[in-house]
C-alpha positions, 0 to 999 in steps of 0.5 A: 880298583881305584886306590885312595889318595894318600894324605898327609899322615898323622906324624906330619903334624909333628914337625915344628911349625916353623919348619914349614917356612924357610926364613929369610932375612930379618923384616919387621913384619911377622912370619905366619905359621900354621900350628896344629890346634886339632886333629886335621885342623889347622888355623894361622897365627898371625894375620898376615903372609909376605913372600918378602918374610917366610917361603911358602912354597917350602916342603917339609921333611914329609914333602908337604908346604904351608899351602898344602897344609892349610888347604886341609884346614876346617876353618869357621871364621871368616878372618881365618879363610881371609888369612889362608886365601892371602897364603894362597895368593902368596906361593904356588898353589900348583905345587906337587908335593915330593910324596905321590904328586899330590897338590893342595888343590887334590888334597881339599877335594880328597878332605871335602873342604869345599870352602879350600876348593873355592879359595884355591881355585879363585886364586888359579888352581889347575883342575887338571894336573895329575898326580904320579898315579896319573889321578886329577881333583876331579877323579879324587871328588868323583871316588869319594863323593862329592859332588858339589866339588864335582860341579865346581870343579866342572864349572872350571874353564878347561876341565877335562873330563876325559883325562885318564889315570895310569889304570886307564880310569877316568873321572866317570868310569872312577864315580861309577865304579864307587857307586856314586851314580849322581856324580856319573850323571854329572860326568857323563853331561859334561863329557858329552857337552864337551863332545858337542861343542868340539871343532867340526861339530854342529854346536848346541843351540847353532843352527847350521846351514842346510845342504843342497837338495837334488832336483827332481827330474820334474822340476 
Protein backbone atom coordinates (compact mmCIF):
# COMPACT_ATOMS: atom_id res chain seq x y z
CA UNK A 1 0.00 0.00 0.00
CA UNK A 2 1.00 3.28 -0.99
CA UNK A 3 2.06 5.44 1.76
CA UNK A 4 1.34 9.30 2.33
CA UNK A 5 3.86 11.78 1.54
CA UNK A 6 5.07 13.26 4.73
CA UNK A 7 4.43 17.28 5.10
CA UNK A 8 5.93 19.62 7.24
CA UNK A 9 4.19 19.09 10.70
CA UNK A 10 2.34 21.57 12.52
CA UNK A 11 5.42 22.63 14.96
CA UNK A 12 7.35 23.62 11.82
CA UNK A 13 5.67 26.60 11.76
CA UNK A 14 7.12 27.38 15.46
CA UNK A 15 10.30 28.30 14.48
CA UNK A 16 11.27 31.88 14.29
CA UNK A 17 10.82 33.18 10.68
CA UNK A 18 13.90 34.39 10.78
CA UNK A 19 15.27 31.33 11.14
CA UNK A 20 14.31 30.27 7.80
CA UNK A 21 17.03 32.65 6.34
CA UNK A 22 20.83 32.57 7.29
CA UNK A 23 21.86 36.36 7.01
CA UNK A 24 24.64 37.81 5.25
CA UNK A 25 26.32 41.01 5.47
CA UNK A 26 24.58 43.98 6.10
CA UNK A 27 22.38 45.53 2.64
CA UNK A 28 19.94 48.10 2.54
CA UNK A 29 17.67 46.03 0.89
CA UNK A 30 15.16 44.21 3.45
CA UNK A 31 15.20 40.54 4.12
CA UNK A 32 11.76 38.70 3.21
CA UNK A 33 10.57 36.58 5.73
CA UNK A 34 7.80 34.26 5.60
CA UNK A 35 5.41 34.19 8.76
CA UNK A 36 2.84 31.97 9.72
CA UNK A 37 -0.71 34.11 9.31
CA UNK A 38 -2.93 30.75 9.45
CA UNK A 39 -2.89 27.53 9.77
CA UNK A 40 -0.74 26.22 6.46
CA UNK A 41 -0.63 29.48 5.26
CA UNK A 42 2.02 31.56 4.63
CA UNK A 43 2.24 34.94 3.18
CA UNK A 44 5.68 37.29 2.78
CA UNK A 45 6.56 40.31 4.38
CA UNK A 46 8.16 42.21 2.10
CA UNK A 47 7.96 42.54 -1.56
CA UNK A 48 11.22 41.88 -2.48
CA UNK A 49 13.90 38.58 -2.34
CA UNK A 50 17.78 39.40 -3.27
CA UNK A 51 20.00 36.10 -3.06
CA UNK A 52 22.73 39.20 -2.30
CA UNK A 53 20.74 39.62 1.30
CA UNK A 54 19.03 36.42 2.73
CA UNK A 55 19.77 32.46 1.31
CA UNK A 56 17.01 30.91 0.57
CA UNK A 57 18.22 27.48 -0.11
CA UNK A 58 18.65 27.62 4.15
CA UNK A 59 16.87 24.38 5.69
CA UNK A 60 15.48 25.02 9.11
CA UNK A 61 15.95 22.86 12.07
CA UNK A 62 13.12 20.44 10.51
CA UNK A 63 15.04 20.09 7.02
CA UNK A 64 12.73 22.51 5.15
CA UNK A 65 13.62 26.04 3.22
CA UNK A 66 11.81 29.21 2.61
CA UNK A 67 10.98 27.68 -1.15
CA UNK A 68 9.57 24.97 0.59
CA UNK A 69 7.52 26.67 2.67
CA UNK A 70 6.18 29.14 0.61
CA UNK A 71 5.35 26.45 -1.84
CA UNK A 72 2.63 25.44 0.65
CA UNK A 73 1.27 28.67 0.90
CA UNK A 74 -2.68 29.28 -0.32
CA UNK A 75 -2.27 32.86 -1.70
CA UNK A 76 -5.21 34.98 -3.44
CA UNK A 77 -3.50 38.19 -4.27
CA UNK A 78 -1.87 38.37 -7.18
CA UNK A 79 1.03 40.69 -5.56
CA UNK A 80 1.47 37.90 -3.05
CA UNK A 81 2.03 34.88 -5.97
CA UNK A 82 4.22 37.81 -7.95
CA UNK A 83 6.49 37.81 -4.36
CA UNK A 84 6.79 33.95 -4.08
CA UNK A 85 7.43 33.45 -8.01
CA UNK A 86 10.63 35.94 -7.27
CA UNK A 87 11.44 33.59 -4.23
CA UNK A 88 11.44 30.82 -6.34
CA UNK A 89 13.43 32.34 -9.12
CA UNK A 90 15.82 33.40 -6.34
CA UNK A 91 17.23 29.49 -5.00
CA UNK A 92 17.11 26.25 -5.85
CA UNK A 93 13.51 24.84 -6.28
CA UNK A 94 15.08 21.13 -6.71
CA UNK A 95 16.32 21.22 -3.52
CA UNK A 96 15.34 17.89 -1.46
CA UNK A 97 14.88 18.54 2.12
CA UNK A 98 16.90 16.74 5.08
CA UNK A 99 13.52 14.78 5.98
CA UNK A 100 12.51 12.10 3.33
CA UNK A 101 13.70 13.91 0.30
CA UNK A 102 10.98 15.69 -0.29
CA UNK A 103 11.14 19.09 -2.90
CA UNK A 104 8.76 22.02 -2.97
CA UNK A 105 7.60 20.85 -6.13
CA UNK A 106 6.27 17.37 -4.07
CA UNK A 107 5.09 19.18 -1.37
CA UNK A 108 2.49 21.89 -3.62
CA UNK A 109 1.28 18.93 -5.54
CA UNK A 110 0.71 16.83 -2.18
CA UNK A 111 -1.36 20.12 -0.80
CA UNK A 112 -3.26 20.63 -4.25
CA UNK A 113 -1.76 24.40 -4.60
CA UNK A 114 -1.88 24.27 -8.42
CA UNK A 115 -1.00 27.76 -8.64
CA UNK A 116 2.91 26.74 -6.53
CA UNK A 117 2.76 23.89 -9.04
CA UNK A 118 2.83 26.44 -12.09
CA UNK A 119 4.97 28.81 -10.35
CA UNK A 120 7.65 26.09 -9.60
CA UNK A 121 7.70 24.72 -12.71
CA UNK A 122 7.77 27.98 -14.90
CA UNK A 123 10.74 28.55 -13.00
CA UNK A 124 12.34 24.72 -13.52
CA UNK A 125 11.20 22.17 -11.56
CA UNK A 126 12.19 18.75 -12.14
CA UNK A 127 8.91 16.35 -12.28
CA UNK A 128 11.16 13.52 -11.92
CA UNK A 129 13.22 13.76 -9.15
CA UNK A 130 12.37 10.90 -6.50
CA UNK A 131 12.17 11.21 -3.13
CA UNK A 132 13.91 8.44 -0.40
CA UNK A 133 10.87 6.37 -0.68
CA UNK A 134 11.61 6.43 -4.54
CA UNK A 135 8.00 8.64 -5.07
CA UNK A 136 8.16 11.69 -7.90
CA UNK A 137 5.35 14.95 -8.21
CA UNK A 138 3.50 12.76 -10.52
CA UNK A 139 3.01 9.60 -7.95
CA UNK A 140 2.02 12.07 -5.21
CA UNK A 141 -0.84 13.85 -7.41
CA UNK A 142 -1.89 10.51 -8.75
CA UNK A 143 -2.46 9.05 -4.97
CA UNK A 144 -4.25 12.03 -3.85
CA UNK A 145 -6.33 13.04 -6.77
CA UNK A 146 -5.37 15.62 -8.73
CA UNK A 147 -5.92 15.48 -11.62
CA UNK A 148 -5.32 18.83 -13.07
CA UNK A 149 -1.86 18.64 -11.46
CA UNK A 150 -1.54 15.32 -13.15
CA UNK A 151 -2.23 17.19 -16.82
CA UNK A 152 0.32 19.77 -15.89
CA UNK A 153 2.72 17.68 -14.74
CA UNK A 154 2.35 15.32 -17.86
CA UNK A 155 2.49 18.45 -20.18
CA UNK A 156 6.13 18.90 -18.62
CA UNK A 157 8.86 17.93 -21.51
CA UNK A 158 10.36 14.54 -20.27
CA UNK A 159 7.93 13.57 -17.57
CA UNK A 160 8.38 9.96 -17.00
CA UNK A 161 5.57 7.96 -16.55
CA UNK A 162 7.13 4.78 -15.94
CA UNK A 163 9.31 5.60 -13.17
CA UNK A 164 9.14 3.17 -10.23
CA UNK A 165 8.80 3.94 -6.55
CA UNK A 166 11.10 1.69 -3.90
CA UNK A 167 7.70 -0.45 -3.64
CA UNK A 168 8.02 -1.12 -7.69
CA UNK A 169 4.72 1.39 -7.92
CA UNK A 170 4.44 3.64 -10.67
CA UNK A 171 2.38 6.71 -11.06
CA UNK A 172 -0.65 4.38 -13.00
CA UNK A 173 -0.60 1.33 -10.79
CA UNK A 174 -0.49 4.24 -7.56
CA UNK A 175 -3.83 6.16 -9.27
CA UNK A 176 -5.47 2.70 -9.73
CA UNK A 177 -5.08 1.40 -6.64
CA UNK A 178 -6.69 4.90 -5.02
CA UNK A 179 -9.35 4.47 -7.08
CA UNK A 180 -8.68 7.38 -9.09
CA UNK A 181 -9.68 5.83 -12.20
CA UNK A 182 -9.87 9.32 -14.23
CA UNK A 183 -6.22 9.87 -13.30
CA UNK A 184 -5.39 6.12 -14.53
CA UNK A 185 -7.07 6.84 -18.14
CA UNK A 186 -4.56 9.96 -18.17
CA UNK A 187 -1.47 7.67 -17.32
CA UNK A 188 -2.20 4.89 -19.04
CA UNK A 189 -2.42 7.72 -22.51
CA UNK A 190 0.66 9.38 -21.77
CA UNK A 191 2.46 6.11 -21.06
CA UNK A 192 1.39 4.33 -24.10
CA UNK A 193 2.03 8.12 -26.17
CA UNK A 194 5.40 7.58 -24.95
CA UNK A 195 5.76 4.19 -26.04
CA UNK A 196 4.80 4.91 -29.62
CA UNK A 197 6.94 7.69 -30.11
CA UNK A 198 10.19 5.95 -28.69
CA UNK A 199 13.17 5.17 -31.18
CA UNK A 200 12.61 2.32 -33.55
CA UNK A 201 8.77 2.78 -33.35
CA UNK A 202 6.57 4.06 -36.41
CA UNK A 203 5.73 7.49 -34.87
CA UNK A 204 1.83 8.68 -34.49
CA UNK A 205 0.51 10.49 -37.80
CA UNK A 206 4.20 9.25 -39.91
CA UNK A 207 3.49 7.43 -42.60
CA UNK A 208 6.06 4.98 -42.99
CA UNK A 209 7.67 3.29 -46.18
CA UNK A 210 5.93 -0.02 -47.46
CA UNK A 211 7.96 -2.99 -47.65
CA UNK A 212 8.93 -4.99 -50.46
CA UNK A 213 6.43 -7.26 -52.15
CA UNK A 214 7.14 -10.70 -53.80
CA UNK A 215 6.54 -11.16 -56.99
CA UNK A 216 4.18 -13.80 -58.15
CA UNK A 217 5.30 -16.29 -60.44
CA UNK A 218 2.88 -14.85 -62.99
CA UNK A 219 4.52 -11.75 -63.25
Amino acid sequence: MKTSLAVPSESLWDVEPRGLFHRLPPSPVPLVHARRVAVGRLLPDETHVSADVCNVDHQNKAGYTPIMLAALAAVEAEKDMRVVEELFGSGDVNAKASQAGQTALMLAVSHGRIDMVKGLLACGADVNIQDDEGSTALMCASEHGHAEIVKLLLAQPGCNGHLEDNDGSTALSIALEAGHKDIAVLLYAHVNFAKAQSPGTPRLGRKTSPGPTHRSSFD
